[in-house]
Backbone and ligand atoms as CSV (ligand in chain L), in Angstrom:
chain,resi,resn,atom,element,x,y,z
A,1,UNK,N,N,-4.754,-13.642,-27.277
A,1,UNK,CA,C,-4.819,-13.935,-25.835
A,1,UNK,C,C,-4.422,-12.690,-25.043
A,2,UNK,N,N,-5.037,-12.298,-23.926
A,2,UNK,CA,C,-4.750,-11.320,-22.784
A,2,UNK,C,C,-3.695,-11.270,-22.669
A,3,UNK,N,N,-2.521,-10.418,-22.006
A,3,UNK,CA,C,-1.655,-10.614,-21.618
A,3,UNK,C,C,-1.979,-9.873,-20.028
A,4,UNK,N,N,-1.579,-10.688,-19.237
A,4,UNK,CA,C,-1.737,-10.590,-17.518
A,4,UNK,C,C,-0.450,-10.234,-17.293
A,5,UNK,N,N,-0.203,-9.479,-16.309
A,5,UNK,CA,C,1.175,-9.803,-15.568
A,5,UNK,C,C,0.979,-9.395,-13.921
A,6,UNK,N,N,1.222,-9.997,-12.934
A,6,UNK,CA,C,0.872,-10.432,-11.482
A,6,UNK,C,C,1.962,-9.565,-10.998
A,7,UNK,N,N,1.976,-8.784,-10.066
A,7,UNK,CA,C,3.304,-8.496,-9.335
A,7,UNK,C,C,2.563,-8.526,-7.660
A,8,UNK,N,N,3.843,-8.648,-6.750
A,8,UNK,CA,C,4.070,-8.808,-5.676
A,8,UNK,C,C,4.367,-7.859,-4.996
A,9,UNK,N,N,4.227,-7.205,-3.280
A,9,UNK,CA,C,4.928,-5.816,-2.842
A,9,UNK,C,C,4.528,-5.982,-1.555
A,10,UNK,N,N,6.019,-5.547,-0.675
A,10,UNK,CA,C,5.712,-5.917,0.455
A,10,UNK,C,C,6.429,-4.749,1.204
A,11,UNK,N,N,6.194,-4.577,2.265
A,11,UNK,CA,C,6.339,-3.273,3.112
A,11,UNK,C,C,6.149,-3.159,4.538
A,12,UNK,N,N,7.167,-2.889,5.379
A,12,UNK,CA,C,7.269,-2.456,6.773
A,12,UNK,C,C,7.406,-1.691,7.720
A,13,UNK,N,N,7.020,-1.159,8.313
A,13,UNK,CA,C,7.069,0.156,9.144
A,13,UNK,C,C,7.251,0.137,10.620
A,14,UNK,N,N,8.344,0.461,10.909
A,14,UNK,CA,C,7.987,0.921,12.916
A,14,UNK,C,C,7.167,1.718,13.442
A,15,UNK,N,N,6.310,1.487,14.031
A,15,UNK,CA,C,5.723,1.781,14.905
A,15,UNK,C,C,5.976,2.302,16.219
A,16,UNK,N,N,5.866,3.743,16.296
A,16,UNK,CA,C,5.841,4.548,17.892
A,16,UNK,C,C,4.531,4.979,18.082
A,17,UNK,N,N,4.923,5.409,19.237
A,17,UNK,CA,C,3.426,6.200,20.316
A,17,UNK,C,C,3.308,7.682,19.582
A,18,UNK,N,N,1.801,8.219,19.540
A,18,UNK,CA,C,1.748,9.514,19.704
A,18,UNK,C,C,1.833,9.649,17.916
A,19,UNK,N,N,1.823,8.972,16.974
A,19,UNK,CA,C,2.257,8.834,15.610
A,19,UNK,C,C,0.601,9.030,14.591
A,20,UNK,N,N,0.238,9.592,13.752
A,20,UNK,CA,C,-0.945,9.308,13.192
A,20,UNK,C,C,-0.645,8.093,12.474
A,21,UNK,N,N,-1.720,7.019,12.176
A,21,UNK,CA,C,-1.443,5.789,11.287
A,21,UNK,C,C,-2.464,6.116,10.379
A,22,UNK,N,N,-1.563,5.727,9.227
A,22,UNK,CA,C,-3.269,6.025,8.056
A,22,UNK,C,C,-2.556,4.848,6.946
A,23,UNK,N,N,-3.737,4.461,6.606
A,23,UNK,CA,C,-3.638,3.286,6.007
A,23,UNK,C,C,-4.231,3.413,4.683
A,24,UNK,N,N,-4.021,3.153,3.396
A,24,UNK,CA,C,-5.291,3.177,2.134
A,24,UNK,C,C,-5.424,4.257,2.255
A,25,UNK,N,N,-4.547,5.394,2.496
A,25,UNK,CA,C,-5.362,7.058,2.867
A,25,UNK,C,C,-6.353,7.201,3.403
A,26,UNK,N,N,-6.523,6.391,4.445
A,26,UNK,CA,C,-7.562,6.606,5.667
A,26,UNK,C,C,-6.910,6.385,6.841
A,27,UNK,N,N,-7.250,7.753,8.026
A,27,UNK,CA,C,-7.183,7.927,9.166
A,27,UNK,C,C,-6.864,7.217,10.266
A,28,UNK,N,N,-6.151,6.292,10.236
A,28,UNK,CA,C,-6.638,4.767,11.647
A,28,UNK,C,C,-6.566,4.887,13.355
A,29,UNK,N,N,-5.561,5.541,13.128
A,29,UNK,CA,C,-5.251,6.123,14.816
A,29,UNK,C,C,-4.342,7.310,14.894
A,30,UNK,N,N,-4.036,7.457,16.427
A,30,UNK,CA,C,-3.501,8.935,16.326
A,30,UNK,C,C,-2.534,8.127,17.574
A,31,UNK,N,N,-2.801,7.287,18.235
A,31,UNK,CA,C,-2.108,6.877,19.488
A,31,UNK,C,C,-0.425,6.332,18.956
A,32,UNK,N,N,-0.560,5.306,17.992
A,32,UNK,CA,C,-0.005,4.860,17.695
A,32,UNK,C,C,0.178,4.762,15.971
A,33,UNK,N,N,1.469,5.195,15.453
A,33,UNK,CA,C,1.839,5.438,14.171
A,33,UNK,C,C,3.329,5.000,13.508
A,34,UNK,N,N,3.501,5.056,12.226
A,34,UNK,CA,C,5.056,4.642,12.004
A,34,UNK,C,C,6.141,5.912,11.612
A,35,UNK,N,N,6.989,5.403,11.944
A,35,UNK,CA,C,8.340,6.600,11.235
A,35,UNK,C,C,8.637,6.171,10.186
A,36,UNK,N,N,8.785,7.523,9.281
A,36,UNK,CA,C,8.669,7.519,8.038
A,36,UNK,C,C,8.804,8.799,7.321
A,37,UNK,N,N,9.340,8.865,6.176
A,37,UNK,CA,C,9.667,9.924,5.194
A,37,UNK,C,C,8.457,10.721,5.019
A,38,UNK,N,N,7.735,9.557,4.555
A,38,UNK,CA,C,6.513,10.132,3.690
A,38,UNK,C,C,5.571,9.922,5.075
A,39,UNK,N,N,4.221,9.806,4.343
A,39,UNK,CA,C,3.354,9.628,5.688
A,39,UNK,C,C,2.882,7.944,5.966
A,40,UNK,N,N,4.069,7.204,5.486
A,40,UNK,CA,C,4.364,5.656,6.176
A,40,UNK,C,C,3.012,5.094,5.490
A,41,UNK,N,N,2.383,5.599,4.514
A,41,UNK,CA,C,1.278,4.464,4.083
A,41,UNK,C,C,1.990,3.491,4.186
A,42,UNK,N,N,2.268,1.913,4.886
A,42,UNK,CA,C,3.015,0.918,4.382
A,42,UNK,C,C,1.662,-0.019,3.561
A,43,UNK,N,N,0.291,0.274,3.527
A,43,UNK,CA,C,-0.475,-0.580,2.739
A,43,UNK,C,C,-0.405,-0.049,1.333
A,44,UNK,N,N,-0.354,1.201,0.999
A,44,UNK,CA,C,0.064,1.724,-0.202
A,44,UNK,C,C,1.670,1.760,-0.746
A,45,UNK,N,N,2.659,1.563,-0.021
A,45,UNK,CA,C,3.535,1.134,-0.415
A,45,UNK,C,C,4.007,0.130,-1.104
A,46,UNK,N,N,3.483,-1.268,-0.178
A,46,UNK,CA,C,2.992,-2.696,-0.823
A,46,UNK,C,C,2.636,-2.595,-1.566
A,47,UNK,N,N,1.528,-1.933,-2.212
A,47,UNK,CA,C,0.459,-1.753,-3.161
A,47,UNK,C,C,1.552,-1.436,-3.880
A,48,UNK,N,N,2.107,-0.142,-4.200
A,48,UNK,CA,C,2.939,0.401,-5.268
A,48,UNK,C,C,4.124,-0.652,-5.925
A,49,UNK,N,N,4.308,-1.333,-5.124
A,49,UNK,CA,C,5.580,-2.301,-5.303
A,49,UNK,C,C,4.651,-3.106,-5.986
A,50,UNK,N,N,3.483,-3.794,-5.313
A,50,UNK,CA,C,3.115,-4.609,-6.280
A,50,UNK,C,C,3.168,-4.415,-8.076
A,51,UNK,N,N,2.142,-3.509,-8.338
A,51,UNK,CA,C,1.924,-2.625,-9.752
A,51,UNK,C,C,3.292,-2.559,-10.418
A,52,UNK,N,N,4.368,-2.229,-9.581
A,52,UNK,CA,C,5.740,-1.992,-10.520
A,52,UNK,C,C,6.307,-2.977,-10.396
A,53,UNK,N,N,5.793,-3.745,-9.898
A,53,UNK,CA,C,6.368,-5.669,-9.825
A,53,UNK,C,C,6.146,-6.178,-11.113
A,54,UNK,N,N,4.251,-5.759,-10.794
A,54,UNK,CA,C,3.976,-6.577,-12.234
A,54,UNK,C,C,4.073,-6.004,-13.553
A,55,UNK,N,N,4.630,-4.753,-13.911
A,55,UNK,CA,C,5.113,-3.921,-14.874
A,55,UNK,C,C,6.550,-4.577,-14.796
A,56,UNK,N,N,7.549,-5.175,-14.266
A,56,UNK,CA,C,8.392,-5.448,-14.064
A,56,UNK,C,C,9.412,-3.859,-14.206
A,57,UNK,N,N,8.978,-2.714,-13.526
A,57,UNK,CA,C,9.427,-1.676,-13.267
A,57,UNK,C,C,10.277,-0.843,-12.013
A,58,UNK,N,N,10.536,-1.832,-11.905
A,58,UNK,CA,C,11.639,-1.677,-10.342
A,58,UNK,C,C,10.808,-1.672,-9.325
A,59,UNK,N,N,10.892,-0.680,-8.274
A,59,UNK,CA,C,10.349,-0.503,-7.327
A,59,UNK,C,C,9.818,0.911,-6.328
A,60,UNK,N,N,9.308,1.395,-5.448
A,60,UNK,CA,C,8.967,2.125,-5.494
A,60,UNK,C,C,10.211,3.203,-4.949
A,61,UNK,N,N,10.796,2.334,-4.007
A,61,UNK,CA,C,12.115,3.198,-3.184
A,61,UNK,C,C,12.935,3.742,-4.690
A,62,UNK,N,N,13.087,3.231,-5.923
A,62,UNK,CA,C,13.809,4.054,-6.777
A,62,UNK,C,C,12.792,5.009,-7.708
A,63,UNK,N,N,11.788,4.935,-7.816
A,63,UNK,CA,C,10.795,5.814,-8.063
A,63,UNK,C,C,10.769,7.413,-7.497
A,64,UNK,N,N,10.359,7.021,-5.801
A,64,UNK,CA,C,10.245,7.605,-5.167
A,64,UNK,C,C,11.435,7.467,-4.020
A,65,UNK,N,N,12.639,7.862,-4.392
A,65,UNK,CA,C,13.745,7.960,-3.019
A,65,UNK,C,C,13.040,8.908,-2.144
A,66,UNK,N,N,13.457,8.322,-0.643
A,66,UNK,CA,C,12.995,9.187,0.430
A,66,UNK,C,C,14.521,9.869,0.897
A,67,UNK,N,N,14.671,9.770,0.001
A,67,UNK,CA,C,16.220,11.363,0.594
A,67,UNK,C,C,15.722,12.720,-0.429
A,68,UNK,N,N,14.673,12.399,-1.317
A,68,UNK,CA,C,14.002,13.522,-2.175
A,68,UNK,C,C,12.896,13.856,-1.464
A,69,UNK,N,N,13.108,15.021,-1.059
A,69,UNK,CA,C,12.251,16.664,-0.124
A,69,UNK,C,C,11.045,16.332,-0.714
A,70,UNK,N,N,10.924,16.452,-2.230
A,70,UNK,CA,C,9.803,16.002,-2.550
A,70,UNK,C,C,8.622,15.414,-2.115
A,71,UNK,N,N,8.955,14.273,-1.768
A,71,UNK,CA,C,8.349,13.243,-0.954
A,71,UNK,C,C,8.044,13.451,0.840
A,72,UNK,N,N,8.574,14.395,1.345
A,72,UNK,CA,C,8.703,14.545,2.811
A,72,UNK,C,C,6.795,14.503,2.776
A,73,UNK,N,N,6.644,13.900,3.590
A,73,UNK,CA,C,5.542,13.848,4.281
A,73,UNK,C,C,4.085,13.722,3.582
A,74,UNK,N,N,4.498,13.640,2.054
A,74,UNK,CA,C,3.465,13.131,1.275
A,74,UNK,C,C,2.269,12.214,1.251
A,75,UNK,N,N,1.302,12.624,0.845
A,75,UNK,CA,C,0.207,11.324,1.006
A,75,UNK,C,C,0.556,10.289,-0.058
A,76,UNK,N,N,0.611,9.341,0.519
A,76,UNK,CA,C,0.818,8.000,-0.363
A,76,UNK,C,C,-0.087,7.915,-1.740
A,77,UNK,N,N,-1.180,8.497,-1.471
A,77,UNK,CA,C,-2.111,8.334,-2.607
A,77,UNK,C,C,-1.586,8.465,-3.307
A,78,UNK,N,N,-0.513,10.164,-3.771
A,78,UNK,CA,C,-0.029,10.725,-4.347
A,78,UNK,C,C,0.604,9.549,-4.986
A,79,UNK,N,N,1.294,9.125,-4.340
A,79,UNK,CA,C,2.457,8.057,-4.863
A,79,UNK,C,C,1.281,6.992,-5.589
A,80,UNK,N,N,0.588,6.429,-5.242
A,80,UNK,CA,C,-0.587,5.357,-6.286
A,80,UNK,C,C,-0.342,6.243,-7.469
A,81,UNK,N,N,-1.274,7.263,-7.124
A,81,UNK,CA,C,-1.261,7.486,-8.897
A,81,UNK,C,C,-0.631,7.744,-9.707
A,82,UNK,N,N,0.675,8.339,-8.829
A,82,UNK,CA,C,1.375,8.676,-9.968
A,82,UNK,C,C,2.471,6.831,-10.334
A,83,UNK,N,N,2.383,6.002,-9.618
A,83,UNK,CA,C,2.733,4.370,-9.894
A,83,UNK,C,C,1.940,4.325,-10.885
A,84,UNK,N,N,0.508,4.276,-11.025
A,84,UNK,CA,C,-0.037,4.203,-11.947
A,84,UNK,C,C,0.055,4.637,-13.269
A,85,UNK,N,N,-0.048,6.294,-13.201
A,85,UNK,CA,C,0.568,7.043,-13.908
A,85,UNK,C,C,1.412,6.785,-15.087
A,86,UNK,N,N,2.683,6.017,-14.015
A,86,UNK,CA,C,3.966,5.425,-14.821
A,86,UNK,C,C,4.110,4.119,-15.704
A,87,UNK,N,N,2.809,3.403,-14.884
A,87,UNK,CA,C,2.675,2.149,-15.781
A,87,UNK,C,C,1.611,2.061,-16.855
A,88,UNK,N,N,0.966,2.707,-16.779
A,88,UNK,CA,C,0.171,2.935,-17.639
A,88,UNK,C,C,0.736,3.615,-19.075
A,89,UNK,N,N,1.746,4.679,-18.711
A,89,UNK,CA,C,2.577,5.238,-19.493
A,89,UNK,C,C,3.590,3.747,-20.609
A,90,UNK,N,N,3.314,2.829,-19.427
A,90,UNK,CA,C,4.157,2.008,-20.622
A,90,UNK,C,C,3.110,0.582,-20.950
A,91,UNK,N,N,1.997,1.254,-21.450
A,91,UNK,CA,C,0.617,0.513,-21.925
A,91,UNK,C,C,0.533,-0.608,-21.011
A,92,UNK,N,N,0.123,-0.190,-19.277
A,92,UNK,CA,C,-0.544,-1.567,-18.998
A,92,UNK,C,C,-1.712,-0.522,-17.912
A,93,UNK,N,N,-3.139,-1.520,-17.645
A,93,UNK,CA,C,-4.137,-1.210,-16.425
A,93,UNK,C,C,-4.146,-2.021,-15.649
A,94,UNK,N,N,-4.362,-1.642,-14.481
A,94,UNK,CA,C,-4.594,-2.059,-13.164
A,94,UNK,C,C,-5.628,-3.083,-13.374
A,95,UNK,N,N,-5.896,-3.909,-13.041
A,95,UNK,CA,C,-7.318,-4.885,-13.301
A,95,UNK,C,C,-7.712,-5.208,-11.497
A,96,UNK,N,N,-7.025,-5.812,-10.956
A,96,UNK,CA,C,-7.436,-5.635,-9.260
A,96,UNK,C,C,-6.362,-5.671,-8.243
A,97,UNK,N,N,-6.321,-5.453,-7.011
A,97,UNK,CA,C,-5.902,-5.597,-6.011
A,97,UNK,C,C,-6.357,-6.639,-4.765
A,98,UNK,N,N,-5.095,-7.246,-4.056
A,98,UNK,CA,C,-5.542,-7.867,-3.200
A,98,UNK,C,C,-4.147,-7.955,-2.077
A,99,UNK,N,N,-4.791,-7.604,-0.757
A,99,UNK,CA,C,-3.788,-7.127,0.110
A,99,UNK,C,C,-3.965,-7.382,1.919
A,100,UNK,N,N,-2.789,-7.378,2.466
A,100,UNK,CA,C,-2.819,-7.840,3.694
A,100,UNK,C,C,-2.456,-7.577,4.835
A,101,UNK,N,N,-2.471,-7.052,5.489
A,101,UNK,CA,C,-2.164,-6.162,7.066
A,101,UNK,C,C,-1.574,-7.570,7.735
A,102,UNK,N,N,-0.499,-6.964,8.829
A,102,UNK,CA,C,-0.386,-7.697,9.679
A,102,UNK,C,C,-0.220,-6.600,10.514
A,103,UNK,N,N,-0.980,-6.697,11.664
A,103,UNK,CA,C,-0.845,-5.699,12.568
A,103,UNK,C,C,-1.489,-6.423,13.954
A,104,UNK,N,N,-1.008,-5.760,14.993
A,104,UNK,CA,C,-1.745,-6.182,16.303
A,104,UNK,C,C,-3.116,-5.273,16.883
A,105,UNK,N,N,-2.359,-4.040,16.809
A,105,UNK,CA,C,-3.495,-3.522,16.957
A,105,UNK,C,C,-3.399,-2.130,16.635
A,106,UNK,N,N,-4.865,-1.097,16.577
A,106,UNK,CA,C,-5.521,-1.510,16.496
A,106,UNK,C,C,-6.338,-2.682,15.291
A,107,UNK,N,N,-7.414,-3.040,15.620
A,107,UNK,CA,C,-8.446,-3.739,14.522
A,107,UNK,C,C,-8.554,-2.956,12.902
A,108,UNK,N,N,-8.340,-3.402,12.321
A,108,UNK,CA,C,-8.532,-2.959,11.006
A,108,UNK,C,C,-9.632,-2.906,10.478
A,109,UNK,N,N,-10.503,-4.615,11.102
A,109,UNK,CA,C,-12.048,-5.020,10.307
A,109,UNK,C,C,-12.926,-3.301,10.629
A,110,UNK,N,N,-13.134,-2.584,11.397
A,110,UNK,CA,C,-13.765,-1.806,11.296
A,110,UNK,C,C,-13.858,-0.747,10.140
A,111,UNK,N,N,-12.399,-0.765,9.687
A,111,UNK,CA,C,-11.915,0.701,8.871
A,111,UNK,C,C,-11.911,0.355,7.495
A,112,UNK,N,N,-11.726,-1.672,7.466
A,112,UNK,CA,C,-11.955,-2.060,5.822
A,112,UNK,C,C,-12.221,-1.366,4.795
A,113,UNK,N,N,-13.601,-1.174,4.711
A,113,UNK,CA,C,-14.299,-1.092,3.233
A,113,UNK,C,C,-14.369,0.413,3.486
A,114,UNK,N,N,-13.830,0.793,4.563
A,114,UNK,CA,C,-13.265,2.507,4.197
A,114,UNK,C,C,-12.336,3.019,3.248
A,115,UNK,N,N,-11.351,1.787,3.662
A,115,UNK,CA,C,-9.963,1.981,3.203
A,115,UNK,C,C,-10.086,1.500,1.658
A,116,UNK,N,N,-10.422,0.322,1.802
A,116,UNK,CA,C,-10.901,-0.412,0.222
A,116,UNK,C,C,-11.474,0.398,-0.847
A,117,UNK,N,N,-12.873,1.529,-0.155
A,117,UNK,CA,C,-13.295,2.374,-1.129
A,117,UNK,C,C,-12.365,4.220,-1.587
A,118,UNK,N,N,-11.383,4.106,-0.308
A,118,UNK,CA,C,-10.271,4.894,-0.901
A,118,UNK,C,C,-9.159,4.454,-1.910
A,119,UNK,N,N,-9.058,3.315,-1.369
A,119,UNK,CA,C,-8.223,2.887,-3.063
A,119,UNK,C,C,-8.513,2.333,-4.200
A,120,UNK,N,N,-9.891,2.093,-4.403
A,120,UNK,CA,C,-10.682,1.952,-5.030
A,120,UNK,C,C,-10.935,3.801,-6.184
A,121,UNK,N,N,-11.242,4.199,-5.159
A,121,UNK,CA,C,-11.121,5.628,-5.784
A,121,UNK,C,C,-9.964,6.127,-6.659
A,122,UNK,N,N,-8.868,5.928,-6.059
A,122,UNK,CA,C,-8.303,6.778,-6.024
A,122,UNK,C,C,-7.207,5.962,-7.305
A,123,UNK,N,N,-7.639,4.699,-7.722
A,123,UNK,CA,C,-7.035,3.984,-8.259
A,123,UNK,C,C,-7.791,4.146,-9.239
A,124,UNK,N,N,-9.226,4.583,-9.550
A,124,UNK,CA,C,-9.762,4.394,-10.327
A,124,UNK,C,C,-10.706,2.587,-10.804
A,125,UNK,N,N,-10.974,2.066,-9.463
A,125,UNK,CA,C,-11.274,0.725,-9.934
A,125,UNK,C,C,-12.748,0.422,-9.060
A,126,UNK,N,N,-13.236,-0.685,-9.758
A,126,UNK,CA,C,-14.398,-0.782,-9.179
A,126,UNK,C,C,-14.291,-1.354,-7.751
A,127,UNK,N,N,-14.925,-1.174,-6.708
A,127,UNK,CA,C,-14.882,-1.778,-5.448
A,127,UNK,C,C,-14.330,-3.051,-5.506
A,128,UNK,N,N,-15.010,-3.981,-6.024
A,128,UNK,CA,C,-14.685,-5.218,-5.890
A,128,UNK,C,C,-13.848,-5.422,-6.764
A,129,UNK,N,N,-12.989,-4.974,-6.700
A,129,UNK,CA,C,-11.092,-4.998,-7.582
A,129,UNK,C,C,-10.588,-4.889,-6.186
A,130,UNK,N,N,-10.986,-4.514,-5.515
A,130,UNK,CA,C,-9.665,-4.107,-4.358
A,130,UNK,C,C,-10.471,-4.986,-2.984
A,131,UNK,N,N,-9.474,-5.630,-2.627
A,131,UNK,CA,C,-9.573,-6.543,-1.281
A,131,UNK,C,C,-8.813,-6.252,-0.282
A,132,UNK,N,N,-9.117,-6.858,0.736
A,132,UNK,CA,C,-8.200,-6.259,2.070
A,132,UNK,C,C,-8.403,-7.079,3.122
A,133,UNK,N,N,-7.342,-7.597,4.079
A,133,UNK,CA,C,-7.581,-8.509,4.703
A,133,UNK,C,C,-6.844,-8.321,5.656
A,134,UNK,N,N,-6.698,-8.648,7.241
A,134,UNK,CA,C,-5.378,-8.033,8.207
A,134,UNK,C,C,-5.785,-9.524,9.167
A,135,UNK,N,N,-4.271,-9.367,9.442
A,135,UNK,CA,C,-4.319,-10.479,10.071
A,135,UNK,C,C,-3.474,-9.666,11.878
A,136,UNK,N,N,-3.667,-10.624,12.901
A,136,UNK,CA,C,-2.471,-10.106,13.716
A,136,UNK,C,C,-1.157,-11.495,13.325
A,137,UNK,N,N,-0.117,-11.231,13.869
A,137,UNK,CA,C,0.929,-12.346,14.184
A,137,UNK,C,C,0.630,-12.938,15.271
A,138,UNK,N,N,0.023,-12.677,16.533
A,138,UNK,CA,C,-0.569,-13.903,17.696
A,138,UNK,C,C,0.560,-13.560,18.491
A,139,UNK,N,N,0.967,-12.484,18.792
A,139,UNK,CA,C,2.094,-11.673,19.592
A,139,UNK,C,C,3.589,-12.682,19.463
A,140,UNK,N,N,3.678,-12.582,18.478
A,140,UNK,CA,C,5.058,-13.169,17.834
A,140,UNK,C,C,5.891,-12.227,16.900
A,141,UNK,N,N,6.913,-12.279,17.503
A,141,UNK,CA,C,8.267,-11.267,16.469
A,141,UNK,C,C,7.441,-9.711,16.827
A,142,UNK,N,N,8.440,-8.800,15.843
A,142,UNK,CA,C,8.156,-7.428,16.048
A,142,UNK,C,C,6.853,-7.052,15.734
A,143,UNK,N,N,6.081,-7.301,14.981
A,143,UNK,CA,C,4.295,-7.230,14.580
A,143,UNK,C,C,3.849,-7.700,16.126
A,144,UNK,N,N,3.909,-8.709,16.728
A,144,UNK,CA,C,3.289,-9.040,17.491
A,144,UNK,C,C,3.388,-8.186,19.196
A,145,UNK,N,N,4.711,-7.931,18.932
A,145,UNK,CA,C,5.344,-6.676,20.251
A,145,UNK,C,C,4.919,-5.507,19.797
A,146,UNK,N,N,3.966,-4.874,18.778
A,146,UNK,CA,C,3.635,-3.948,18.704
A,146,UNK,C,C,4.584,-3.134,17.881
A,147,UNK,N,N,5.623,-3.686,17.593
A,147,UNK,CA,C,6.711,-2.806,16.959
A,147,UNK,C,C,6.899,-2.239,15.408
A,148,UNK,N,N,6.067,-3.033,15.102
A,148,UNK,CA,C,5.729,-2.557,13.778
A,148,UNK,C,C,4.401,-2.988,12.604
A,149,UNK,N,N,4.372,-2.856,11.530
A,149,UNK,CA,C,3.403,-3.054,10.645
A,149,UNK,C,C,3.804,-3.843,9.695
A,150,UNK,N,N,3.497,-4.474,9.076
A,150,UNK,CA,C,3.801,-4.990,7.655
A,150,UNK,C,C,2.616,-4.912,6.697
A,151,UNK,N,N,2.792,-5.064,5.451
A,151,UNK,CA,C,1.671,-4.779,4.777
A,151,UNK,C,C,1.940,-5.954,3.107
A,152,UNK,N,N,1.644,-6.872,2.734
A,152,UNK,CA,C,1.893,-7.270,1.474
A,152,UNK,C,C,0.860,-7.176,0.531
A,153,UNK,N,N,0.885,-7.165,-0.676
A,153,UNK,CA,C,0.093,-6.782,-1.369
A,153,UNK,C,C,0.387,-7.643,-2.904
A,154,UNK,N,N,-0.569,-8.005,-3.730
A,154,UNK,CA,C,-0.411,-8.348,-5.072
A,154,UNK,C,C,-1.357,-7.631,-6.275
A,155,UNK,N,N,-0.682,-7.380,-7.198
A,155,UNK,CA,C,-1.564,-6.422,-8.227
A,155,UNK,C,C,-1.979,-7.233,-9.238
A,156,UNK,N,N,-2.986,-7.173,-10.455
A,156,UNK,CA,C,-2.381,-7.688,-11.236
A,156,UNK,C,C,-3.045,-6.551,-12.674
A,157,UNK,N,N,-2.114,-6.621,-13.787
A,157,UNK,CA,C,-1.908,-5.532,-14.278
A,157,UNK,C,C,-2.410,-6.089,-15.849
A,158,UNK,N,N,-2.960,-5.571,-17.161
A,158,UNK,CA,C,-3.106,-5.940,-18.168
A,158,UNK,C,C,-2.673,-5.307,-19.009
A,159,UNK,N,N,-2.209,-5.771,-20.507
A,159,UNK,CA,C,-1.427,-5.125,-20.973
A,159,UNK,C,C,-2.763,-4.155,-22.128
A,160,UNK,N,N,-2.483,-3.274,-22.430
A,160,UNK,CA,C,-3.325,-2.501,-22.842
A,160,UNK,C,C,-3.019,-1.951,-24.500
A,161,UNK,N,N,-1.787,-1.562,-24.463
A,161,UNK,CA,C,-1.234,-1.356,-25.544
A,161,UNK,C,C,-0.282,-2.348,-26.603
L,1,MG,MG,MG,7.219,2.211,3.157
């Protein structure tokens, strides 16, 4: 029998003016962006947490501490693969992704299957492994005041070795 293992990853970011937002390592805005160590992917963050969820491999903040220079201003991608990298190292593959924006604005539906075919890439998986879905909050709590992002995400991982 297969062995599956599912992990979970979830991730938040503030949001200021004047900030680039990039999401899935794609471009989204320039008006409005989050503060952050790295370059605030919070959809690739999620993502990463997921994968080391379902490796049952901690998480990404001890992976990747953001008090390590290293990391200053890094593309998140970076951080996918090398998550990957690490789990794979302890015999498991990625099999798909499926993930969720909460944001107000801007719209995400436009930038989708942009973003989808960057982590798709960059993950090494076929398109339709990786999903993406954004919702707003309906101007409720800090997502909905514009104040921030959230991003959750679920992986699920196979054991290989
Ligand atoms: Mg983060």
């Amino acid at each position: 029998m297969s062995d599956f293992r599912i992990g979970y990853g979830y991730d938040v970011h503030k949001l200021i003016e004047d900030k680039t937002l990039v999401l899935g390592g794609v471009k989204i805005s320039e008006e409005i962006g989050p503060v952050a160590h790295s370059d605030g992917d919070v959809l690739l963050h999620a993502i990463c947490d997921a994968i080391f969820g379902a490796a049952a491999m901690g998480d990404i903040g001890e992976h990747f501490p953001n008090t390590d220079d290293r990391y200053m201003d890094i593309s998140s991608i970076v951080l996918l693969q090398e998550t990957l990298r690490l789990v794979q190292a302890h015999g498991f593959s990625l099999v798909n992704i499926d993930a969720t924006i909460v944001l107000e604005r801007p719209k995400i539906l436009p930038h989708r299957d942009e973003i989808r075919e960057s982590i798709a890439k960059s993950a090494l998986l076929p398109l339709e492994h990786v999903s993406l879905k954004a919702t707003t909050s309906e101007g409720l709590g800090f997502v909905g005041e514009g104040r921030g992002i959230v991003a959750h995400a679920v992986a699920l991982l196979q054991r290989t070795t």
